[in-house]
mmCIF file of the N, C-alpha and C atoms, coordinates in Angstrom:
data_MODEL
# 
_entry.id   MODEL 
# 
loop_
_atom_site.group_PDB 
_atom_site.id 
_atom_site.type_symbol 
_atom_site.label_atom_id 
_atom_site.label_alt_id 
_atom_site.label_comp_id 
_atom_site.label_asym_id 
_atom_site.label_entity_id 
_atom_site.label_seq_id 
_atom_site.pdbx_PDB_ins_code 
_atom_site.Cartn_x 
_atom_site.Cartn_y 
_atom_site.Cartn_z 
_atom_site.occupancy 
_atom_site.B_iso_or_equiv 
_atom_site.pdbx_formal_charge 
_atom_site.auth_seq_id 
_atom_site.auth_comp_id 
_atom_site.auth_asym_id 
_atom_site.auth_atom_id 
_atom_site.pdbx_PDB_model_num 
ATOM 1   N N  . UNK A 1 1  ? 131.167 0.319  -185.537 1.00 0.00 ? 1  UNK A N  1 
ATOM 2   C CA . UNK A 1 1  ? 130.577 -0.270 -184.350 1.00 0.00 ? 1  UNK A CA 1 
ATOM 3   C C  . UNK A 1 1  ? 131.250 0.247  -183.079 1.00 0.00 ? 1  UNK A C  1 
ATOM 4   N N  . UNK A 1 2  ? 132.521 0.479  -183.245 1.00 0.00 ? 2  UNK A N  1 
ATOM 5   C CA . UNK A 1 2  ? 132.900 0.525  -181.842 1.00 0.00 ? 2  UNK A CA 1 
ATOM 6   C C  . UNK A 1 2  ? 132.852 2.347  -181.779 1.00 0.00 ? 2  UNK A C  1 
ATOM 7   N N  . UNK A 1 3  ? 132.497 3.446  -182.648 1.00 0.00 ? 3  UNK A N  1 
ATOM 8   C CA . UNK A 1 3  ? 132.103 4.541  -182.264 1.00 0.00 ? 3  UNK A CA 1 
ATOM 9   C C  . UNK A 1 3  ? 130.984 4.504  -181.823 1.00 0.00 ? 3  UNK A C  1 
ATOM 10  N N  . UNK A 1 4  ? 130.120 3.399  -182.100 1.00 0.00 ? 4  UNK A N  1 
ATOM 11  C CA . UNK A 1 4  ? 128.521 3.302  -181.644 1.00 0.00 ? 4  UNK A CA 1 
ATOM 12  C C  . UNK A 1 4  ? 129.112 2.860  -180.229 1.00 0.00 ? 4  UNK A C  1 
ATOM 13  N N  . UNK A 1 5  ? 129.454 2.090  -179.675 1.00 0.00 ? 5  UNK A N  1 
ATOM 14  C CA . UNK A 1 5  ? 130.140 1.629  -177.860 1.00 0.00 ? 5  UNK A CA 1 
ATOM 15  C C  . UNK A 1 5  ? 130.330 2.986  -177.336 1.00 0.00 ? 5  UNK A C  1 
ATOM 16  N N  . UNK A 1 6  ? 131.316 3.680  -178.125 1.00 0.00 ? 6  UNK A N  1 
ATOM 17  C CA . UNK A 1 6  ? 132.144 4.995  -177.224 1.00 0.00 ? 6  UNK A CA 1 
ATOM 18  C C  . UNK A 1 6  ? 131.245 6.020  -177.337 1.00 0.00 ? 6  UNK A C  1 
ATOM 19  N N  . UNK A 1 7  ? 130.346 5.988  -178.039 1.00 0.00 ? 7  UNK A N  1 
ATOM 20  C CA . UNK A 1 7  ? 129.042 7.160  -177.658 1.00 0.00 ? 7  UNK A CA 1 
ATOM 21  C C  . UNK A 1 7  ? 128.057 6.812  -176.635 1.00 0.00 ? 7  UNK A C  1 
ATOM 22  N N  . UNK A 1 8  ? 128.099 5.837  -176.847 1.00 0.00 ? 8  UNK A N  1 
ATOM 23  C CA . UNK A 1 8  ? 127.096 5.174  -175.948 1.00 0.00 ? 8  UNK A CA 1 
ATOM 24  C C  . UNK A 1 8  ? 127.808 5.131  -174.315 1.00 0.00 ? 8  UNK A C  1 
ATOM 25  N N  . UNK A 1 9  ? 129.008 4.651  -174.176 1.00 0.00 ? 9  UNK A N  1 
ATOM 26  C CA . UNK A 1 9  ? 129.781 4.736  -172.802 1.00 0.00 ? 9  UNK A CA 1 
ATOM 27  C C  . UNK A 1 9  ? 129.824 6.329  -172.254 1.00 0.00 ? 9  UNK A C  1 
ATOM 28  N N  . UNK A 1 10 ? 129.830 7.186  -173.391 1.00 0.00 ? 10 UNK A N  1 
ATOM 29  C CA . UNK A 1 10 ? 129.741 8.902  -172.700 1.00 0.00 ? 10 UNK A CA 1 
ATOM 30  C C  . UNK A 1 10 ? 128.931 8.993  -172.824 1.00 0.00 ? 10 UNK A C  1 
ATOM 31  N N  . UNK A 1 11 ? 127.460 8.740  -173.402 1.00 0.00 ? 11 UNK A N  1 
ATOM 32  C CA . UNK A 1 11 ? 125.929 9.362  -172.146 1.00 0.00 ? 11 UNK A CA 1 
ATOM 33  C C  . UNK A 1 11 ? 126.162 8.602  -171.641 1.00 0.00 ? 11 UNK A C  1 
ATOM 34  N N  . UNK A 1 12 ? 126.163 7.539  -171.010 1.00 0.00 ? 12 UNK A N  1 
ATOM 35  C CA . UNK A 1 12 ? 125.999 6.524  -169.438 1.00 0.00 ? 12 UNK A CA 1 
ATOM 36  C C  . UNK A 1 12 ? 127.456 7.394  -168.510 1.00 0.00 ? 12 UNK A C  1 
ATOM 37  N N  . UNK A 1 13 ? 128.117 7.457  -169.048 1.00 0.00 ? 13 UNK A N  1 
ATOM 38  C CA . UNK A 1 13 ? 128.842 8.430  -168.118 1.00 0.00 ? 13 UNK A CA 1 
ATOM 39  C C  . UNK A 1 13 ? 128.686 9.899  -167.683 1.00 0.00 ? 13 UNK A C  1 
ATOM 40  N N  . UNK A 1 14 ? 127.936 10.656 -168.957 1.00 0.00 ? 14 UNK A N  1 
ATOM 41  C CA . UNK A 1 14 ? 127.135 11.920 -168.806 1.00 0.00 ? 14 UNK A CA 1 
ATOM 42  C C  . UNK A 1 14 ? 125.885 11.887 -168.158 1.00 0.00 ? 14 UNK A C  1 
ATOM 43  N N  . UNK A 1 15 ? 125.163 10.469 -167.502 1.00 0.00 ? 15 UNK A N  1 
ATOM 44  C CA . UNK A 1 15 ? 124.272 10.569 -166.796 1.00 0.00 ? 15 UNK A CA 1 
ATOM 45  C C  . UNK A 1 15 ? 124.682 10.127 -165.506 1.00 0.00 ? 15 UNK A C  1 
ATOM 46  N N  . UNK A 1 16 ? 125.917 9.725  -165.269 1.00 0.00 ? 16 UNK A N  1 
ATOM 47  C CA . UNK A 1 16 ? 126.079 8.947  -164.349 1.00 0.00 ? 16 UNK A CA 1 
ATOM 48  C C  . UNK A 1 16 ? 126.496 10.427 -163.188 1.00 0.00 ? 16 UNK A C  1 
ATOM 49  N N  . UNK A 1 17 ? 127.322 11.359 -164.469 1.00 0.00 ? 17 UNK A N  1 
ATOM 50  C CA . UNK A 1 17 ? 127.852 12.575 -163.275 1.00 0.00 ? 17 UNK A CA 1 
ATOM 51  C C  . UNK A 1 17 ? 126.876 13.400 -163.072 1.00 0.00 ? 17 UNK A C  1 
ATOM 52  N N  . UNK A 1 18 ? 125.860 13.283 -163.875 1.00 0.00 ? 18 UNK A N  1 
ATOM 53  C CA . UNK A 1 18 ? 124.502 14.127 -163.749 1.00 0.00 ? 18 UNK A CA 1 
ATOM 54  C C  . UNK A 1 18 ? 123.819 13.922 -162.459 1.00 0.00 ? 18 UNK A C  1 
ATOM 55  N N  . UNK A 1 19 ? 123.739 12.478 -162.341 1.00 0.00 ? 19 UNK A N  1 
ATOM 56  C CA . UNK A 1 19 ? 123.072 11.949 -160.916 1.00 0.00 ? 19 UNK A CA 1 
ATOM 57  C C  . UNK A 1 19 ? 123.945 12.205 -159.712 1.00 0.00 ? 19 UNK A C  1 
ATOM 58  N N  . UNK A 1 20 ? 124.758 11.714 -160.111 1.00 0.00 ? 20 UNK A N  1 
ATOM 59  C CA . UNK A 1 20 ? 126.204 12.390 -158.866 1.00 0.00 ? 20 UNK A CA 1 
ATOM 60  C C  . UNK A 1 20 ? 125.709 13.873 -158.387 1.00 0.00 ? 20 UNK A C  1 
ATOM 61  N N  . UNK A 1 21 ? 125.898 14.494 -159.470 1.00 0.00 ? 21 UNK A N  1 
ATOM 62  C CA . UNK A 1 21 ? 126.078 15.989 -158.879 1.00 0.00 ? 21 UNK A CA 1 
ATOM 63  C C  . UNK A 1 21 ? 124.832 16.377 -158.717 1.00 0.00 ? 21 UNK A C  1 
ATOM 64  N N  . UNK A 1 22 ? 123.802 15.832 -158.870 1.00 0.00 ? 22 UNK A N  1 
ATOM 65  C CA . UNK A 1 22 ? 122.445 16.460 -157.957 1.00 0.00 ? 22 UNK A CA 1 
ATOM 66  C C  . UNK A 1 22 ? 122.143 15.599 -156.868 1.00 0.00 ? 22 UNK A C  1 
ATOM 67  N N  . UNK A 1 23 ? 122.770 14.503 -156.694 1.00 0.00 ? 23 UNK A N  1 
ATOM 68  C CA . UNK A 1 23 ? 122.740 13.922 -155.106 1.00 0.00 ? 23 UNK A CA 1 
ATOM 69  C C  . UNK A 1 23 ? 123.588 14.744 -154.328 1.00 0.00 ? 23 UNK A C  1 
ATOM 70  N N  . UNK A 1 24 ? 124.457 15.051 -154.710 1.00 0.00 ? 24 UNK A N  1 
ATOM 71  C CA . UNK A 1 24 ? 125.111 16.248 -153.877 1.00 0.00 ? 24 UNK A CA 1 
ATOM 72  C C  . UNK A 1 24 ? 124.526 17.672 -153.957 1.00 0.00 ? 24 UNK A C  1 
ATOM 73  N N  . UNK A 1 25 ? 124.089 18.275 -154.397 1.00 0.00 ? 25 UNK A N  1 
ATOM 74  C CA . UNK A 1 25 ? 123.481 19.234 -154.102 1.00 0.00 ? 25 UNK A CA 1 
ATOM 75  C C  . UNK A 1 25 ? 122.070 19.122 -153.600 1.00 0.00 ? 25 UNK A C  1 
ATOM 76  N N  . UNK A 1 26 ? 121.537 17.939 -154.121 1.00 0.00 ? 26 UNK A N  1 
ATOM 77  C CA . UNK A 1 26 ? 120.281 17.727 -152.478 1.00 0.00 ? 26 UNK A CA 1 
ATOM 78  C C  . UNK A 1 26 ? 121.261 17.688 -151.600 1.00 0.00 ? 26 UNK A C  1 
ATOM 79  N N  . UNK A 1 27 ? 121.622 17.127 -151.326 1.00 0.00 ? 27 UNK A N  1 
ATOM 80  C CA . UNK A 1 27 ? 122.344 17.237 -149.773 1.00 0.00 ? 27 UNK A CA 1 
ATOM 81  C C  . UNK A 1 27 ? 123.140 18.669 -149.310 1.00 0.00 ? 27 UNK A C  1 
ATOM 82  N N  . UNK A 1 28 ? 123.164 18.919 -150.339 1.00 0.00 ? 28 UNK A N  1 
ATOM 83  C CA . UNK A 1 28 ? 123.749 20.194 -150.131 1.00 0.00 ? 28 UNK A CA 1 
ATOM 84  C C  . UNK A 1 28 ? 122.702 21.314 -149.483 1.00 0.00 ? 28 UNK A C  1 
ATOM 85  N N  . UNK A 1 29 ? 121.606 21.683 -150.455 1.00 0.00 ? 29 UNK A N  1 
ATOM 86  C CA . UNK A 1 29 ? 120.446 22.307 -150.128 1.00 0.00 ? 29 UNK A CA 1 
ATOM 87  C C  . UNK A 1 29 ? 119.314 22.134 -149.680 1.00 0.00 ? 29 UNK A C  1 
ATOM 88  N N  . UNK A 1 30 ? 119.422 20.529 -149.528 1.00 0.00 ? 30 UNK A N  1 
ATOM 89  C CA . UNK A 1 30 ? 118.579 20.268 -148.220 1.00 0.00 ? 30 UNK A CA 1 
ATOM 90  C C  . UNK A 1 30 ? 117.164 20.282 -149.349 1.00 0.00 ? 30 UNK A C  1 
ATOM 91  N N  . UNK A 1 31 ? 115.963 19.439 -148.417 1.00 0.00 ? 31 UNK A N  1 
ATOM 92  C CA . UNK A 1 31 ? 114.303 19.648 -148.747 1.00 0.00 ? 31 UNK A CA 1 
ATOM 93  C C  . UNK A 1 31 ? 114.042 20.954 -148.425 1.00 0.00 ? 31 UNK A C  1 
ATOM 94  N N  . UNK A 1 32 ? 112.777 20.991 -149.289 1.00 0.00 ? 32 UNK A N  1 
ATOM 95  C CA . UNK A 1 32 ? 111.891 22.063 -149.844 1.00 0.00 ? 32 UNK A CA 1 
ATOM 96  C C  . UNK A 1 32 ? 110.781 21.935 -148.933 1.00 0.00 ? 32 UNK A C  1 
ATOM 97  N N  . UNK A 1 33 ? 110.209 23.165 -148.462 1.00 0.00 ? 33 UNK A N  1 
ATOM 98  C CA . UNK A 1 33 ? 108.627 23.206 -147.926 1.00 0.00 ? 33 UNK A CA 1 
ATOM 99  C C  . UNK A 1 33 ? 107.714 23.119 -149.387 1.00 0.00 ? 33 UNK A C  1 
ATOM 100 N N  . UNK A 1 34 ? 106.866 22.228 -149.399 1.00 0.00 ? 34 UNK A N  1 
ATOM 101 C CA . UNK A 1 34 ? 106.066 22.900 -150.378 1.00 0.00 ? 34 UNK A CA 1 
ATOM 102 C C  . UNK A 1 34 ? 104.550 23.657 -150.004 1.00 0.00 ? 34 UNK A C  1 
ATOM 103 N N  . UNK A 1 35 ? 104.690 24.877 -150.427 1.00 0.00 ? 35 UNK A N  1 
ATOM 104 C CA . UNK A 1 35 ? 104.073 25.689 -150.434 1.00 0.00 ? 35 UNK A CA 1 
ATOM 105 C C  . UNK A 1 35 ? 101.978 24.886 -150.060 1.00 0.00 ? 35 UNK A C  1 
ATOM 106 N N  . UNK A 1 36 ? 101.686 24.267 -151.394 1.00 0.00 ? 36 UNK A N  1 
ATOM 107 C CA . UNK A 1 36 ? 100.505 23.938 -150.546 1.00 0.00 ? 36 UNK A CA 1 
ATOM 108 C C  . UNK A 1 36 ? 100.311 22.569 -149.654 1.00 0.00 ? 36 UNK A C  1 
ATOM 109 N N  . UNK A 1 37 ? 100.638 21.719 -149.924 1.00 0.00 ? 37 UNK A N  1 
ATOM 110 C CA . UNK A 1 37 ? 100.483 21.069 -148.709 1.00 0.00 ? 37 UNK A CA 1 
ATOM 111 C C  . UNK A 1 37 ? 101.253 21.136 -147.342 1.00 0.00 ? 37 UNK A C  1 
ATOM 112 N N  . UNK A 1 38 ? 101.905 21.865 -147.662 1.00 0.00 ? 38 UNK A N  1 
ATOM 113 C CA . UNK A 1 38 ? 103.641 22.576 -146.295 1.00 0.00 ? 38 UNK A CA 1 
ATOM 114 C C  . UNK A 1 38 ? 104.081 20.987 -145.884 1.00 0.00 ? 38 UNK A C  1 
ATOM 115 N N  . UNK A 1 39 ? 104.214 19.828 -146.756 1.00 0.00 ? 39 UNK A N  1 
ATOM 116 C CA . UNK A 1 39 ? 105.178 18.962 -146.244 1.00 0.00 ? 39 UNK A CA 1 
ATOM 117 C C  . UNK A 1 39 ? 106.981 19.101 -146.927 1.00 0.00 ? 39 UNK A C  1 
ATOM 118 N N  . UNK A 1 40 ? 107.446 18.414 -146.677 1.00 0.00 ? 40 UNK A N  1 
ATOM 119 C CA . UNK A 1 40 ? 108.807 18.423 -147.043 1.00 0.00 ? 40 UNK A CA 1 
ATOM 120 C C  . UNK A 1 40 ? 108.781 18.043 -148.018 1.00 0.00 ? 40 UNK A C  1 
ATOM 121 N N  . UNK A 1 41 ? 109.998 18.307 -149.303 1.00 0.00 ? 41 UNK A N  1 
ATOM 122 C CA . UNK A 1 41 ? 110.184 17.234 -150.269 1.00 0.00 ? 41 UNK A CA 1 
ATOM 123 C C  . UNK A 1 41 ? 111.598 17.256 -150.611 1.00 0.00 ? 41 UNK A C  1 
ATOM 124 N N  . UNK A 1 42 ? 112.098 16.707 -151.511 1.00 0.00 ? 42 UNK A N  1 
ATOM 125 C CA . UNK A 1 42 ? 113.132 16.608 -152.247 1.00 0.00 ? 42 UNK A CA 1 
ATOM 126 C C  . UNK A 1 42 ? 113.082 17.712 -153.454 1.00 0.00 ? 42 UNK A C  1 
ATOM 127 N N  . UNK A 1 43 ? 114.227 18.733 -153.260 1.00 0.00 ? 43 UNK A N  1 
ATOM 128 C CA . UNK A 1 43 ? 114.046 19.505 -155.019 1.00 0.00 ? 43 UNK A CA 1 
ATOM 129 C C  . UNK A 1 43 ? 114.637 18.945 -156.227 1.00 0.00 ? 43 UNK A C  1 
ATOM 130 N N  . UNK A 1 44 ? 113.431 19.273 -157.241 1.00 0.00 ? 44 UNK A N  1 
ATOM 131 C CA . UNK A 1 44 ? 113.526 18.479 -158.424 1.00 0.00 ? 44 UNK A CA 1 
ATOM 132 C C  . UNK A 1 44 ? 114.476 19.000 -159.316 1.00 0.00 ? 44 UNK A C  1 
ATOM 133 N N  . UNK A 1 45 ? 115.382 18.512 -160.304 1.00 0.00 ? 45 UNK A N  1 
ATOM 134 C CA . UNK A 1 45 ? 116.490 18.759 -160.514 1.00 0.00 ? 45 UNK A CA 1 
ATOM 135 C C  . UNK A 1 45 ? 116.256 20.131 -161.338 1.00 0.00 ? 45 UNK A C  1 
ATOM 136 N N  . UNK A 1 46 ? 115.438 20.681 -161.640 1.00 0.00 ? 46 UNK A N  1 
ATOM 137 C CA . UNK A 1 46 ? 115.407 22.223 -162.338 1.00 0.00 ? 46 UNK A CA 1 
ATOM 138 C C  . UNK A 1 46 ? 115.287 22.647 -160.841 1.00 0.00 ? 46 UNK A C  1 
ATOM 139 N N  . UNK A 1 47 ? 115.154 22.605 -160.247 1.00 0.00 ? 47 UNK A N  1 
ATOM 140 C CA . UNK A 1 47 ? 115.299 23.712 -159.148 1.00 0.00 ? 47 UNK A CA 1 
ATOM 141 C C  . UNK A 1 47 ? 116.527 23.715 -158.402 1.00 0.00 ? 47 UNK A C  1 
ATOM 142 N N  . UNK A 1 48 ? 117.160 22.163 -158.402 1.00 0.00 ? 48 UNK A N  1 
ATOM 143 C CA . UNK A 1 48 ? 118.667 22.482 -158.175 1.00 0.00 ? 48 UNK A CA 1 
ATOM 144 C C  . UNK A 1 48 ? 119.510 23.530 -159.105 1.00 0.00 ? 48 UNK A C  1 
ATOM 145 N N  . UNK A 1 49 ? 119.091 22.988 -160.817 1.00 0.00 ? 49 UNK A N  1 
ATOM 146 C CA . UNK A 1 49 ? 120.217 23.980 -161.493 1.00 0.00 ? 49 UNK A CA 1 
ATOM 147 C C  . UNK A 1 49 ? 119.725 25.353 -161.114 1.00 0.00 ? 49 UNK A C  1 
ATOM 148 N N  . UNK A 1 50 ? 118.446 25.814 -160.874 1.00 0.00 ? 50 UNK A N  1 
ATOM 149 C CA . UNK A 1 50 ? 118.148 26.855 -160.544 1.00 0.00 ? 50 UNK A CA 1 
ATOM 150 C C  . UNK A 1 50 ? 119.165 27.565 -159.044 1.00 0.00 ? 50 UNK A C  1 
ATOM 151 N N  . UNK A 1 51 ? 119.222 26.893 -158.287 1.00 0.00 ? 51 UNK A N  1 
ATOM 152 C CA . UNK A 1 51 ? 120.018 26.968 -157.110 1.00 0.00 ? 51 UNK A CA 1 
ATOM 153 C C  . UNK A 1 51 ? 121.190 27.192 -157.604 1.00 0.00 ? 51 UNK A C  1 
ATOM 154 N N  . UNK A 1 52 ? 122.167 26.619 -157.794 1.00 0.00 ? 52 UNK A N  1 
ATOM 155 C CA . UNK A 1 52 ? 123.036 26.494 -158.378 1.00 0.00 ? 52 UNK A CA 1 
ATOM 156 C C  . UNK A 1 52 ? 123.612 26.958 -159.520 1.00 0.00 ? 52 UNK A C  1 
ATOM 157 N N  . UNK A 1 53 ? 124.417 28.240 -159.466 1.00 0.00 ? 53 UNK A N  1 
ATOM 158 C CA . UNK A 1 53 ? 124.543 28.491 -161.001 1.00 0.00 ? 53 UNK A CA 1 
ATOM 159 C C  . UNK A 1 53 ? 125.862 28.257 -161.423 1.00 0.00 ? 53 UNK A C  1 
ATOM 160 N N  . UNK A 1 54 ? 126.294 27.466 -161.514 1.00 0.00 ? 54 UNK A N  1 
ATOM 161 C CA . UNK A 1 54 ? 127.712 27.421 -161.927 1.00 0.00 ? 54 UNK A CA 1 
ATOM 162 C C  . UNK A 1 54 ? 127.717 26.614 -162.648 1.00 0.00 ? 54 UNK A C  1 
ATOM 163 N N  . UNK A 1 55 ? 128.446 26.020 -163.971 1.00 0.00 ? 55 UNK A N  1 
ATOM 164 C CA . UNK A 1 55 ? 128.360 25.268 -164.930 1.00 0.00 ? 55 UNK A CA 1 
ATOM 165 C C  . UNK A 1 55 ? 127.897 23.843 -164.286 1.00 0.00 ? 55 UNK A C  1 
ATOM 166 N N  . UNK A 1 56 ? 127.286 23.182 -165.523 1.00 0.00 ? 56 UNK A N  1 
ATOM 167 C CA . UNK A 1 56 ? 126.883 22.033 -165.914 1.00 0.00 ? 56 UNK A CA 1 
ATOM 168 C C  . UNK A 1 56 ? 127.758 20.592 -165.376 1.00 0.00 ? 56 UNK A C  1 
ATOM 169 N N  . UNK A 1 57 ? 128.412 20.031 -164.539 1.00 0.00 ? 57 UNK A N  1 
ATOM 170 C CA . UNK A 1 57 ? 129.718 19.329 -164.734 1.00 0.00 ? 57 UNK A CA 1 
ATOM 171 C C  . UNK A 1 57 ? 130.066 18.686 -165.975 1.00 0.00 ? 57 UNK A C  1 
ATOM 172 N N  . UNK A 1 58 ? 129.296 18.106 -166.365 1.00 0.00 ? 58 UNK A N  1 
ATOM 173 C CA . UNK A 1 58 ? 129.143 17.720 -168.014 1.00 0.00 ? 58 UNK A CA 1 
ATOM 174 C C  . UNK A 1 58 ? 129.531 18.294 -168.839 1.00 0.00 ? 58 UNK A C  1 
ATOM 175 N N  . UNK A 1 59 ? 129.129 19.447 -169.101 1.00 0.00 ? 59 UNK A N  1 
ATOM 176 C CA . UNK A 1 59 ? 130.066 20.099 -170.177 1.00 0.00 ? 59 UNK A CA 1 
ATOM 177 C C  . UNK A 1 59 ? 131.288 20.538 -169.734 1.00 0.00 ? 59 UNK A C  1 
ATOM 178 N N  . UNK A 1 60 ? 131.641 20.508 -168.314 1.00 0.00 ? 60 UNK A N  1 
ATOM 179 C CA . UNK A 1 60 ? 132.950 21.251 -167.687 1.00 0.00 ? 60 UNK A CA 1 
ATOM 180 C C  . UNK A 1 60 ? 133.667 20.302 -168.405 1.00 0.00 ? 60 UNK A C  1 
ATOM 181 N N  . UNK A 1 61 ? 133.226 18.927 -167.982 1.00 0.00 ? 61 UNK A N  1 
ATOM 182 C CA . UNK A 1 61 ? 133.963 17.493 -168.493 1.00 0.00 ? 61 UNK A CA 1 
ATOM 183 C C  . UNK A 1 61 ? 134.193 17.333 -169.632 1.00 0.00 ? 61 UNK A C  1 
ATOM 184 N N  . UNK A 1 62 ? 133.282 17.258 -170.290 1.00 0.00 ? 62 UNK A N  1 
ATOM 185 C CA . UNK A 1 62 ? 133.681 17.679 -171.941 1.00 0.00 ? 62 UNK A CA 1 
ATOM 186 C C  . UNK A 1 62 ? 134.037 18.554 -172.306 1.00 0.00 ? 62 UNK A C  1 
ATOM 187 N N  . UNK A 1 63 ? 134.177 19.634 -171.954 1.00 0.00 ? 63 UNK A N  1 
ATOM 188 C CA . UNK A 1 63 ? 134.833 20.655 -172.708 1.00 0.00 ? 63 UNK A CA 1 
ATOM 189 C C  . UNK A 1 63 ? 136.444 20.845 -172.592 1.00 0.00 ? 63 UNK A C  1 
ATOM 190 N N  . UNK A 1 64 ? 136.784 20.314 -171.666 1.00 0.00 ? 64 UNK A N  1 
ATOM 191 C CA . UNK A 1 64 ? 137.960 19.909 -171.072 1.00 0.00 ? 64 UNK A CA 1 
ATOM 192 C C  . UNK A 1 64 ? 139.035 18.586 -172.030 1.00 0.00 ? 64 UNK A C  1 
ATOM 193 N N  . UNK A 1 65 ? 137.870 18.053 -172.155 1.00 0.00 ? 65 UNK A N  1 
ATOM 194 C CA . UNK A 1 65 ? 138.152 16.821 -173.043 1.00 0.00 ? 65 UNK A CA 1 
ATOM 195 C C  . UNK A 1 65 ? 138.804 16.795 -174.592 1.00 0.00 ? 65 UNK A C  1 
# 
């Protein structure tokens, strides 16, 4: 039971740095024109990792671990 807790506490923590680190890189890279309607938006998180190529923090974190 309590390996079922400690798996469960690292995805909620593997999503928690997931959200972290693409609120910071919106802010980092700022809204998107989109092409057909030309309003602004927010980029969706494949286009951040796309932006961004440097590891995962998640696995930096775990692999470290």
């Amino acid at each position: 039971m309590k390996r079922i807790i400690t798996l469960f506490n690292i995805y909620r923590e593997e999503c928690r740095l997931r959200v972290s680190e693409n609120r910071v890189l919106r802010k980092v890279f700022g809204p998107k024109r989109d092409e057909v309607t030309g309003e602004w938006r927010k980029l969706h998180n494949e286009e951040l990792s796309d932006l961004y190529s440097l590891p995962n923090i998640v696995r930096v974190v775990n692999r470290d671990e």
